[in-house]
N, C-alpha and C positions, 0 to 999 in steps of 0.2 A: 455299209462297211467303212470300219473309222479307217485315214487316211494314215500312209504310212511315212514315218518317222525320215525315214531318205527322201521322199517326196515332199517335208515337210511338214507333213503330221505332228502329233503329240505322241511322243516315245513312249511306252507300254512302261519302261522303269526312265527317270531321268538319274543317271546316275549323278550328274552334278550337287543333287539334292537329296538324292537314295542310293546314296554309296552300297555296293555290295559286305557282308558282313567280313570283319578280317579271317583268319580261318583260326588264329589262337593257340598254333601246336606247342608253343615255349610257354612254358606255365609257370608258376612262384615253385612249384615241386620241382622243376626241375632246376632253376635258377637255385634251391637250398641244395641239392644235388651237387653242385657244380662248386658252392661253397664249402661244401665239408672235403671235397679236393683240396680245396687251396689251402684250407684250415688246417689239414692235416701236413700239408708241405712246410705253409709256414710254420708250425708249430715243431713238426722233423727237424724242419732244416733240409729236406730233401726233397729236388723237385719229382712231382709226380712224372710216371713214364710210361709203361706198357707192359703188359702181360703179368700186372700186378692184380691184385685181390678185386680191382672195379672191376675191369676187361673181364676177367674170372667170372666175377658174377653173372655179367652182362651175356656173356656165352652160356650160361645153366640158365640162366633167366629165359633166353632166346629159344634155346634148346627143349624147356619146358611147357613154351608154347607151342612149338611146331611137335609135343606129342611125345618127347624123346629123341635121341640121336646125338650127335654130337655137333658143335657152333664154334666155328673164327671167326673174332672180327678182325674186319684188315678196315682199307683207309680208304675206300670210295665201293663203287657198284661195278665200275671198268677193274678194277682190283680184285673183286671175287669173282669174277668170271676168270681173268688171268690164272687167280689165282687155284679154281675149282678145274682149268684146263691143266696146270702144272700137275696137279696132283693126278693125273691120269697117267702122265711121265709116258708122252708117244711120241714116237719116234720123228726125226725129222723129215717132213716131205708127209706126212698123213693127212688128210684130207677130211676135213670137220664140216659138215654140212651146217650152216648157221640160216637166222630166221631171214626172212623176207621182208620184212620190215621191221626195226629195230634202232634204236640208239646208237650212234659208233660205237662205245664203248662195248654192246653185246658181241659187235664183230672182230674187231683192229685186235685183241689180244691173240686170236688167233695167229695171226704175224707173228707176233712178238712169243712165241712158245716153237716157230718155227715149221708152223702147219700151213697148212691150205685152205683158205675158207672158200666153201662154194654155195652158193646162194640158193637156196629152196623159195618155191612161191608159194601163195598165201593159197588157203581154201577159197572160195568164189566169194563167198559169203563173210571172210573175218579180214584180221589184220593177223591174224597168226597163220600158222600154215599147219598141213597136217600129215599124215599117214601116206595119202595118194600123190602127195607133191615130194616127197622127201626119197620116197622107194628107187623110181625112176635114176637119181641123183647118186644112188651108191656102187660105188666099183669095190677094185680087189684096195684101192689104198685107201677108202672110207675106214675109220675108226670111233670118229662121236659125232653125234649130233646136238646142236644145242637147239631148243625152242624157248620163246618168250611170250610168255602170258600178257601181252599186251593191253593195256586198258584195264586192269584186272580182271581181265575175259580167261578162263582158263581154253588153253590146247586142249586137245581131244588127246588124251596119251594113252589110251589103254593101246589102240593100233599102233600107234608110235614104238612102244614099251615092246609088243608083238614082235615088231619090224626089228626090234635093236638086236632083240633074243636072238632072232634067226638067223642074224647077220654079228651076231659077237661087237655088237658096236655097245659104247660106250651114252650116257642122255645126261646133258647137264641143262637143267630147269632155270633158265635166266627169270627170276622172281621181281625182278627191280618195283615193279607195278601192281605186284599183285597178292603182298602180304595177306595171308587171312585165305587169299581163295578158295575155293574146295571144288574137286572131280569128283564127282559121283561118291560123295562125304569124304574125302582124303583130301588132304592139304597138299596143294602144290608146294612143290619143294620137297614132297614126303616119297614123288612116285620115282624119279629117275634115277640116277647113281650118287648124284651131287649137285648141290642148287647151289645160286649166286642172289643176293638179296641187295640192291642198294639203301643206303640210310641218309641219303643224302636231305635237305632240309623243304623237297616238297613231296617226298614218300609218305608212306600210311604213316609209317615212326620212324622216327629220326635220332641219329647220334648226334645232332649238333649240326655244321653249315655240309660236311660229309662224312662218308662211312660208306659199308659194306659188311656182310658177312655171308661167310664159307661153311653150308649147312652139308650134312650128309646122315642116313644111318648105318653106314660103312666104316668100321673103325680103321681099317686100312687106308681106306682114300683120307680118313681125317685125318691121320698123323702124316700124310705124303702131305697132306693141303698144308699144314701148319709148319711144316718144316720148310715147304717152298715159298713161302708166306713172308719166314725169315729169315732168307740167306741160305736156305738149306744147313737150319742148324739143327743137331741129331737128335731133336724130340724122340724120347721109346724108344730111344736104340743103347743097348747094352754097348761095353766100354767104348763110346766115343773118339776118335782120332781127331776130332775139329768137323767144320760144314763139311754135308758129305754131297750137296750136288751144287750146281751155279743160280741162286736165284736172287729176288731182290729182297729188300725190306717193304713189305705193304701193310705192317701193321698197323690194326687200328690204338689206340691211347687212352690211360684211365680217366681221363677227363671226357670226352667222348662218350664209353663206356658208362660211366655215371648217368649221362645223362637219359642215354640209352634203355638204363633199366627203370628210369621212370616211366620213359617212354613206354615201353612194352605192356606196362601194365594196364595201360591206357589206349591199348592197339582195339581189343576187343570193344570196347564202345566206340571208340574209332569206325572201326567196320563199320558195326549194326546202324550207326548212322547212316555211312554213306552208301549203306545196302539198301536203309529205308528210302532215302532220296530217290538212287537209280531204276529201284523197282515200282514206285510209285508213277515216275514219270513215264517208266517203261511202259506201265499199266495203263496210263490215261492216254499215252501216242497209238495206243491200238483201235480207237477212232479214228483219228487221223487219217486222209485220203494220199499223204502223199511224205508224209517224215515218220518216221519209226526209227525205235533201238536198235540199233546193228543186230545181226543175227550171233546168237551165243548157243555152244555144245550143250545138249538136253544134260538134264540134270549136274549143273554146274551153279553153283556162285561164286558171284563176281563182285569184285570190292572197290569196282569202279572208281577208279584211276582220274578217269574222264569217261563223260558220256560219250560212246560212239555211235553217231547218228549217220541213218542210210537216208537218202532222199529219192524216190520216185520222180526220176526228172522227166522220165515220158507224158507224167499226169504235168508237166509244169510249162512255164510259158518262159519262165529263163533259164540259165544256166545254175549252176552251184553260186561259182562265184556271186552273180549278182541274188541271189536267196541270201548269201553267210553274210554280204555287205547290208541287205536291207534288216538282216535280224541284229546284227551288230549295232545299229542304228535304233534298234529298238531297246538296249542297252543292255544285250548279252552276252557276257564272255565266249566268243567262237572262236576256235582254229578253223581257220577252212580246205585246209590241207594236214595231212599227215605223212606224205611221200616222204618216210625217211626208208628210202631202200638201198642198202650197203653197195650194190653193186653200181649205182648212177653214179655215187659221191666221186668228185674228180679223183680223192686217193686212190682209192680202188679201180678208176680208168684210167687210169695214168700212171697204178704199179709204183705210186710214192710211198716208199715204205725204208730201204735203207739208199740214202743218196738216189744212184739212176740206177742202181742193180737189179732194180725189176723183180727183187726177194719177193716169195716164193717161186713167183711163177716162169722166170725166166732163167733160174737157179741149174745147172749141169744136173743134180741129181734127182731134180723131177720131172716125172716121166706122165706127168696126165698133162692138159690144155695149156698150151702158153697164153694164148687168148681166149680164155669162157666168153662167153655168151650164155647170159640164163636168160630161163624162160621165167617172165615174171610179167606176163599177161594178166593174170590174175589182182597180182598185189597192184597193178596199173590201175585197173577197173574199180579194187573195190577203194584206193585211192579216192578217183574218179567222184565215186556214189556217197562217198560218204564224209562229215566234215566230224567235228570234237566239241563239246562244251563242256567248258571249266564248271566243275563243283567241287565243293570241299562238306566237310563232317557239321560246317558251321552253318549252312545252309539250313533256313527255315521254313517255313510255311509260306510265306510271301514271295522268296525263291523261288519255289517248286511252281508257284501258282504265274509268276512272274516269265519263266521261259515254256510255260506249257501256252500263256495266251499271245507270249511275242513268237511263238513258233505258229498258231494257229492264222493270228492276223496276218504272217507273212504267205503263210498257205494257202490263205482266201485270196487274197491277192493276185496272186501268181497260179492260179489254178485254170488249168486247160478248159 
């Protein structure tokens, strides 16, 4: 058994001299994109702005990959969440059941629309959460739920979607990671009331350094999305009086936009790469005595975000930590945590949200938990079990072969 790379060994990649591939998402296509912008401004005389002919496209464009429906772009991923929660237009003090593990940005807009986020745990087995964890969580001032496909792993939402019917709640599909995915051949973002997509610049596609877009096949919630989008101004509303409710500007821009639509076009081989990648490596860890692909909903694909790797620590002689240090050593991109759960972040224990007002929850007109406590045993655990490794579309054959033999070496190692 060759010695390993923390103890001094010969590292399975040295990256000092096998640099990992770059992953390439800005291409000459989109950089001419981004020129016939300027070309045409300068040429006007008029600088480019927003919700002009690019934006325009970029939204049919977007719109036409997810199958139909209608598409806003606004100006980040925390933006179309914000902005795919205004468009539900609920009331203040409602209570939005959000994921378990998550981004701030899927959670905090909650606040700021003047709700309640109360935190759901994860299924035992994912980073998302599901039907059985969410039920439990709803009262009489429950009104939406949002879930996030995490890793490009889709939620289990057919139960979800069940649970919403029964209960008149509201499903917004935080997509940020999971362009492309498919439930049981349906496109996430296609099943819930209104999804949220970020485009920021290490998503499946990208508008540029950020973005976001505000998907729905509800033409009502789309013209509510798009007017709160910006400034509550009277999109589709017969004789106009000026903005008809209070919101912000979170438009996304033609420059943006442009570059967006090149993007898009290039989403679909996007995927199928890093479909082929996840599913291959998925395939060869089922020998494996003790690391496997996080556990994913039957009949799902997943457009793999990041790998999410479970580790059998019972079969092992150390901990995670020291596994993710010695394969890192072996020259593989690992996160070894993923604990991002909204409820630990000091904001949210600490009720920092407007000055020391303790908004929502310490607010005279609501009437659920001043201090929650969730149960997020769960999302702790699979925490715990499981760490990440970076891949991207660019990834090759030497990749694939490169973190199957530094996961195996580290296995033999460390095996009970």
């Amino acid at each position: 058994m060759s010695k390993l790379a923390i103890d001094g060994g010969s590292p399975v990649r040295d990256i000092n001299v096998n640099t990992f591939p770059p992953r390439g998402l800005i291409t000459e296509a989109e950089k001419q994109a981004a020129l016939r912008v300027f070309d045409e401004a300068i040429s006007s005389g008029n600088a480019f702005g927003y919700n002009g002919k690019y934006e325009q496209q970029y939204e049919k464009d977007f719109a036409e990959f997810m199958g139909g429906g209608f598409a806003d772009g606004v100006n980040s991923g925390t933006d179309a969440v914000f902005v795919a929660l205004g468009a539900l237009d609920l009331d203040l003090f409602s209570e939005v059941i959000v994921p378990p593990i998550t981004d701030p940005g899927g959670c905090m807009p909650v606040i700021f629309v003047g709700c309640v986020p109360v935190v759901a745990d994860c299924d035992p087995r994912s980073y998302n959460t599901s039907a059985e964890q969410i039920e439990p969580l709803i009262t009489e001032r429950t009104r939406a739920i949002i879930v996030a496909h995490i890793a490009g792993d889709p939620v289990d939402m057919d139960p979800i979607m069940e649970l919403a019917k029964k209960h008149n709640l509201y499903v917004i599909e935080d997509c940020a990671q999971a362009h492309g995915a498919k439930y049981k051949g349906r496109l996430v973002g296609t099943i819930g009331d209104i999804a949220a997509f970020s485009t920021m610049f290490g998503k499946h596609h990208c508008t540029g350094g950020q973005g976001g877009v505000v998907y729905t096949r509800n033409e009502k919630l789309y013209w509510q999305a798009k007017r709160f989008a910006d400034r509550g101004k009277p999109f589709n509303i017969e004789n106009p009086q000026g903005n008809v409710q209070a919101a912000l500007n979170c438009n996304l821009n033609d420059l943006s936009a442009a570059i967006g639509s090149v993007q898009i076009k290039r989403l679909p081989e996007i995927i199928a790469k890093r479909r082929k990648i996840g599913e291959t490596i998925k395939k060869e860890l089922e020998s494996f005595k003790t690391v496997s692909l996080g556990w994913q909903v039957p009949d799902t694909e997943s457009v793999y975000w990041f790998l999410k790797i479970r580790l059998d620590l019972d079969a092992l002689t150390v901990d995670k930590e020291t596994f993710c240090k010695a394969l890192q050593a072996e020259g593989i991109f690992v996160n070894p945590s993923y604990r991002h759960i909204p409820c630990e972040a000091p904001w949210f224990r600490n009720k920092k949200t407007f000055g020391s007002s303790g908004f929502p929850w310490n607010a005279d007109g609501y009437k659920g938990e001043r201090n929650p406590q969730f149960k997020i045993d769960n999302a702790i655990k699979v925490t715990d079990e499981h760490f990440n490794i970076h891949i991207h579309e660019s990834f090759g054959e030497r990749e694939i072969s490169d973190i199957l033999e530094a996961s195996k070496k580290v296995e033999n190692a460390y095996l009970r």
